[in-house]
VODOVO-219230 format. One record per residue: residue number from 1; residue in three letters; chain; z, x negated, y negated of N, C-alpha, C in turn. Coordinates in Angstrom, 1 decimal. Layout:
N
[NUM 'Ala' 'A' [Z X Y] [Z X Y] [Z X Y]]
...
This chain:
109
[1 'Unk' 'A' [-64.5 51.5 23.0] [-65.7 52.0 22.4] [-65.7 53.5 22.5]]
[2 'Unk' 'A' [-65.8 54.1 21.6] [-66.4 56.1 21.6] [-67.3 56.1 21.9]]
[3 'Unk' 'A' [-67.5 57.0 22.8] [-68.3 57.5 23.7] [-69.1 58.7 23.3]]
[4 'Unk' 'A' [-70.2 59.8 23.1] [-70.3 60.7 22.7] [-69.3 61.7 23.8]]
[5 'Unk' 'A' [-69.2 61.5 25.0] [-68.3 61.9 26.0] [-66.6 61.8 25.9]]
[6 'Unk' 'A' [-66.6 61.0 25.3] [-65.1 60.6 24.8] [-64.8 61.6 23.4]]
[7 'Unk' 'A' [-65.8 61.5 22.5] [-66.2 62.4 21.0] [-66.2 63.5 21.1]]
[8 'Unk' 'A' [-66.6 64.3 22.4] [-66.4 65.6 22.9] [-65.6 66.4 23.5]]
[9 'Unk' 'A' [-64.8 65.7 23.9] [-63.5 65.9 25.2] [-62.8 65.7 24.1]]
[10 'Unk' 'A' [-62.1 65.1 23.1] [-61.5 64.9 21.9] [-61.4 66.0 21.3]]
[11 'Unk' 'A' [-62.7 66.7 20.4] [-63.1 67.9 19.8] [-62.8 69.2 20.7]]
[12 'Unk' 'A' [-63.0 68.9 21.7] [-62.7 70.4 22.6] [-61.0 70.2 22.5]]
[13 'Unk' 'A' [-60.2 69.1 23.4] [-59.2 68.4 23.4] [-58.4 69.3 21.8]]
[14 'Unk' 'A' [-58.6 69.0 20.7] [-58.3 69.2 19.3] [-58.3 71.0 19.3]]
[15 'Unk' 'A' [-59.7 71.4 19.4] [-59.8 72.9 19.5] [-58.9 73.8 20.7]]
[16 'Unk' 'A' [-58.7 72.9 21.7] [-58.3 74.4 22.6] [-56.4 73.9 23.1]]
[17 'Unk' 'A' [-56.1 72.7 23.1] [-55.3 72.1 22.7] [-54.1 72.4 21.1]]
[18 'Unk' 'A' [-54.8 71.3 20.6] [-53.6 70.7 19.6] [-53.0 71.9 18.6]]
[19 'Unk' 'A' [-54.5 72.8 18.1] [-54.1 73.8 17.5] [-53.1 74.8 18.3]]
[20 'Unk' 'A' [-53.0 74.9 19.6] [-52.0 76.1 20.1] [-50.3 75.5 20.5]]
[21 'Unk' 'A' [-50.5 74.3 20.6] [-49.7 73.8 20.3] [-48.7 73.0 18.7]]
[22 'Unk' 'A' [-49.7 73.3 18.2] [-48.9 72.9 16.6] [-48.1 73.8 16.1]]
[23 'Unk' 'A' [-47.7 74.4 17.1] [-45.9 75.6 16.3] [-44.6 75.6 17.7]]
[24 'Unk' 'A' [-44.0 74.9 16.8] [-42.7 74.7 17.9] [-42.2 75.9 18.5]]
[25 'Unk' 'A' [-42.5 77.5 18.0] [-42.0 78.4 18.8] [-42.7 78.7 20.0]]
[26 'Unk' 'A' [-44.4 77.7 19.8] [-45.3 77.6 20.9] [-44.6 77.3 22.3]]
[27 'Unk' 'A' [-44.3 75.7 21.8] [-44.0 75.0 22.8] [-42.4 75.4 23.0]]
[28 'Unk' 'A' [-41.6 76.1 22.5] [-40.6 76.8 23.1] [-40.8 77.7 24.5]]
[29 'Unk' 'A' [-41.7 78.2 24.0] [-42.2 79.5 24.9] [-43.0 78.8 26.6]]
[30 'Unk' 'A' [-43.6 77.4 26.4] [-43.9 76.9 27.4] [-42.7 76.8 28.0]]
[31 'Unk' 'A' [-41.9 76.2 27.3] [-40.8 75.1 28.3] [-39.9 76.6 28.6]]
[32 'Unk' 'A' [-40.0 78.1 28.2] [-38.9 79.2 28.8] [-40.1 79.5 29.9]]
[33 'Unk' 'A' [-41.4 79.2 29.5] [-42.1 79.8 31.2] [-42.5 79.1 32.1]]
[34 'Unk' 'A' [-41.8 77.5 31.9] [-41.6 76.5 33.1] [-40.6 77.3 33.8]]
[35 'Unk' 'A' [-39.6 77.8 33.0] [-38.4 78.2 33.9] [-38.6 79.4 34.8]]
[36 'Unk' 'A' [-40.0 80.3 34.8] [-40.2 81.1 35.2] [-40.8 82.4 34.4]]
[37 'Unk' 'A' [-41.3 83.1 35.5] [-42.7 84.2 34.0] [-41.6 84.6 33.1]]
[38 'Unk' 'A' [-42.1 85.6 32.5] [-41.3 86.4 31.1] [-41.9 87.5 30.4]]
[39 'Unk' 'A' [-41.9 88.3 30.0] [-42.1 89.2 29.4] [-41.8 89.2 27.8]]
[40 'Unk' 'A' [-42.7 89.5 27.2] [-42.4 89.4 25.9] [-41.2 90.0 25.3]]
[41 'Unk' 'A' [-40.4 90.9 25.8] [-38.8 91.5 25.3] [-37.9 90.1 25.7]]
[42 'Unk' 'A' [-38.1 89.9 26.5] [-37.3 88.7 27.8] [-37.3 87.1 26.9]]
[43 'Unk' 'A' [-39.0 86.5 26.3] [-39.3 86.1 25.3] [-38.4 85.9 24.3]]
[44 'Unk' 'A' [-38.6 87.0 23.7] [-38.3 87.3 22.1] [-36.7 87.0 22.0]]
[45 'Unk' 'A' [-36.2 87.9 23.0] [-34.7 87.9 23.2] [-34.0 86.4 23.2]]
[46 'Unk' 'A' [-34.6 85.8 24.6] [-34.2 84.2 24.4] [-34.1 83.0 23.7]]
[47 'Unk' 'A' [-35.7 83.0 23.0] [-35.9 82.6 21.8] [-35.7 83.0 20.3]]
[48 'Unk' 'A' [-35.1 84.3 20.0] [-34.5 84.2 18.8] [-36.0 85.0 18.1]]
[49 'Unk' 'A' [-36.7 85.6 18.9] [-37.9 85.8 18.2] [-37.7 86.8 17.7]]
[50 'Unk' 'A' [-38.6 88.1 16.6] [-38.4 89.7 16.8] [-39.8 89.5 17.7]]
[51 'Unk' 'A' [-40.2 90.8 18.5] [-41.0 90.6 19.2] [-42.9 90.5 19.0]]
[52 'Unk' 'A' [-43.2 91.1 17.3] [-44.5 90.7 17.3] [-44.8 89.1 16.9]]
[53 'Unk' 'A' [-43.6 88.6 16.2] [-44.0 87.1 16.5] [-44.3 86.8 18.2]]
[54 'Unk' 'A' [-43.5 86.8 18.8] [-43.3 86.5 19.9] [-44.8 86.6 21.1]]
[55 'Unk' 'A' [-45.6 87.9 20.7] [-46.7 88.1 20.8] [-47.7 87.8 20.0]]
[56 'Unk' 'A' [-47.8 87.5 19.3] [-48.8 86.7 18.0] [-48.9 85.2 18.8]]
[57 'Unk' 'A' [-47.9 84.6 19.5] [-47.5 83.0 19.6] [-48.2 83.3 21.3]]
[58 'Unk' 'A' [-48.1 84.4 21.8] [-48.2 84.4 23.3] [-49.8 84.7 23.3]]
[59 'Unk' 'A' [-50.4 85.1 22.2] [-51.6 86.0 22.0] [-52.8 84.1 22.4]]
[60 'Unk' 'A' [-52.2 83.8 21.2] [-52.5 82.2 21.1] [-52.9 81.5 22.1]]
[61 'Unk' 'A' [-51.5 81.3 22.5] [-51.4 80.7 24.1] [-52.4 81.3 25.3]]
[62 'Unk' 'A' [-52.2 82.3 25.1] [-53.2 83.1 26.2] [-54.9 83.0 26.1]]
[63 'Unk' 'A' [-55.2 82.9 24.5] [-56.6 82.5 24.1] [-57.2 81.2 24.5]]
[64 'Unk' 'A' [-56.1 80.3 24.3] [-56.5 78.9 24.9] [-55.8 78.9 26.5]]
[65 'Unk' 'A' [-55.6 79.0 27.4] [-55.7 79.7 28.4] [-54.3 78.5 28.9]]
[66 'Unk' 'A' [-53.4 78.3 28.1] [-52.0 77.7 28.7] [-51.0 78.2 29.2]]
[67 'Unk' 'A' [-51.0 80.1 29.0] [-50.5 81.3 29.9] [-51.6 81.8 30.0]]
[68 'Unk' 'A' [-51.1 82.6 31.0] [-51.9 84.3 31.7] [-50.7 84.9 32.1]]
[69 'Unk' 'A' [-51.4 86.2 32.1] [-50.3 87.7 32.4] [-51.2 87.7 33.7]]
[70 'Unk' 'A' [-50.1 88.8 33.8] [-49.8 89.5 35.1] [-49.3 91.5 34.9]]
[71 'Unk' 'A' [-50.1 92.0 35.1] [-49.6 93.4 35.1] [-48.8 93.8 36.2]]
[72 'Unk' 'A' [-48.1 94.5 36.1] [-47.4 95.3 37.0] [-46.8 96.5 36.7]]
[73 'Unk' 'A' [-47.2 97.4 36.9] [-47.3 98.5 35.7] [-47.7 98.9 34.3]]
[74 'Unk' 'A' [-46.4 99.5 33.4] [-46.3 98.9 32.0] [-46.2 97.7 31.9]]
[75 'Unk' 'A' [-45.3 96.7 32.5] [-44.9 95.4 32.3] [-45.9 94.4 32.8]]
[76 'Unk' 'A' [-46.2 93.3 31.4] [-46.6 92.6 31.7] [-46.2 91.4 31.7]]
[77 'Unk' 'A' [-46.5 90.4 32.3] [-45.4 89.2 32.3] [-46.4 87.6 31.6]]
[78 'Unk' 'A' [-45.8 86.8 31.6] [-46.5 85.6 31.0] [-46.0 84.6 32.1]]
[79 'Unk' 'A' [-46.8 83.9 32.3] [-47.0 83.1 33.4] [-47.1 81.5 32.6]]
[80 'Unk' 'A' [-46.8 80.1 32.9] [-47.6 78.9 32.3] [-48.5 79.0 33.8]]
[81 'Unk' 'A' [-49.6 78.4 33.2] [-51.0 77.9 33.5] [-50.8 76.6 34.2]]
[82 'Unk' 'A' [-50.5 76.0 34.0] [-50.4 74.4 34.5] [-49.1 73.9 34.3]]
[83 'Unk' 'A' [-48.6 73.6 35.2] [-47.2 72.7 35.0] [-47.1 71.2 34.4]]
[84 'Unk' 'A' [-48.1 70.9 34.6] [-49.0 69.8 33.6] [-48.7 69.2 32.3]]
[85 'Unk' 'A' [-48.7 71.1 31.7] [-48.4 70.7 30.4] [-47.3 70.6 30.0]]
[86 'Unk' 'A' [-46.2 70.7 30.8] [-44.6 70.6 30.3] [-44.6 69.1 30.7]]
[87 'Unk' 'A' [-45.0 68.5 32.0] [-45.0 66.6 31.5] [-45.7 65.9 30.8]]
[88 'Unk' 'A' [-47.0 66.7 30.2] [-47.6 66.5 28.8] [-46.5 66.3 27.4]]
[89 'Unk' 'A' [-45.8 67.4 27.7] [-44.9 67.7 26.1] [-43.9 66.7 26.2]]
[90 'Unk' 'A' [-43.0 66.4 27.9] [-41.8 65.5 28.1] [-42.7 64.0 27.6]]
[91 'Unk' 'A' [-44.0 63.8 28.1] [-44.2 62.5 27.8] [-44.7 62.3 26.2]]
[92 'Unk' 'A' [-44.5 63.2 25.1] [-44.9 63.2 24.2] [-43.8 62.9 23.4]]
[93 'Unk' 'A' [-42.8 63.8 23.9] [-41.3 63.7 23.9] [-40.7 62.4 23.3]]
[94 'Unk' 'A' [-41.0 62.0 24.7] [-40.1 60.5 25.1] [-40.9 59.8 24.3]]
[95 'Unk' 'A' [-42.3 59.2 24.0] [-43.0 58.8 22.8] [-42.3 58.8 21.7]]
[96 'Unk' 'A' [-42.0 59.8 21.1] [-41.7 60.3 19.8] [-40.2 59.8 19.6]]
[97 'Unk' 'A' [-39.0 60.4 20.7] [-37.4 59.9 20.9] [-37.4 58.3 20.3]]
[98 'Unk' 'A' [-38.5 57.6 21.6] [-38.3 55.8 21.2] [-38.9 55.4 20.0]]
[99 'Unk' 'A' [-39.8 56.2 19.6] [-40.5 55.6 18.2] [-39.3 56.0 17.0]]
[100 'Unk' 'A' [-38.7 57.3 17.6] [-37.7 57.7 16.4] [-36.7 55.9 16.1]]
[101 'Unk' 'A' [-36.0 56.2 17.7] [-34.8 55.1 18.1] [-35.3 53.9 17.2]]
[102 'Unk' 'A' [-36.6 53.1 17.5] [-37.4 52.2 16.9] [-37.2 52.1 15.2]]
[103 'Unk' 'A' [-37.7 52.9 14.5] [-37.8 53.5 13.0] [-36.1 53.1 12.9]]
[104 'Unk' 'A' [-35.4 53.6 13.5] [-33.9 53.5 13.1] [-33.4 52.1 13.4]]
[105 'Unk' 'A' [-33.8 51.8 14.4] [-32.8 50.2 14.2] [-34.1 49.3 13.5]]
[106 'Unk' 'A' [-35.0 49.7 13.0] [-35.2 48.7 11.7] [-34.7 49.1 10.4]]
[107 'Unk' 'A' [-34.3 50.3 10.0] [-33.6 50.4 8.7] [-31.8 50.0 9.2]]
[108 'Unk' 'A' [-31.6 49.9 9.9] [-29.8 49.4 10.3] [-30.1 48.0 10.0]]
[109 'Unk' 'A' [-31.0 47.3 10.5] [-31.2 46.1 10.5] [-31.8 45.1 9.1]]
């Protein structure tokens, strides 16, 4: 049954969520700041980015609050927010892998 409670957590869920996540350079950028903070040169460099993409994608992230910075001088660093969301993405992952695997041995078959 939907819940108005369920109907709202969804909507927010969708809004602060799904949209900052709908660009794979997004969720690149999580799974390089599981490995530890980064700086947008550090960023850009790893992932293949030039660097105002790299900040455009971090800007995002930072608006729905999945990074925060850290000053330390000039340099500022990007942090992930919750570690949470990297077994969010692995369990989305593995979802997605078996449903692929699935899809494929019914056309073999």
């Amino acid at each position: 049954m939907v819940t108005p409670t369920l109907q709202q957590e969804i909507t927010q869920l969708e809004a602060n969520f799904c949209a900052a996540l709908s660009d794979p350079n997004r969720l690149l950028i999580l799974y390089a700041l599981n490995d530890g903070p980064r700086n947008v040169t550090e960023l850009a460099t790893e992932l293949g980015l030039n660097q105002p993409t790299t900040s455009r994608h971090l800007k995002v992230l930072r608006e729905r609050g999945l990074v925060y910075t850290v000053r330390a001088g000039t340099v500022i660093t990007y942090h992930l927010s919750d570690p949470r969301l990297i077994q969010a993405l692995d369990l989305l992952r593995n979802v997605m892998r078996e449903r692929l695997a699935y899809q494929a041995n019914l056309i073999n078959n």
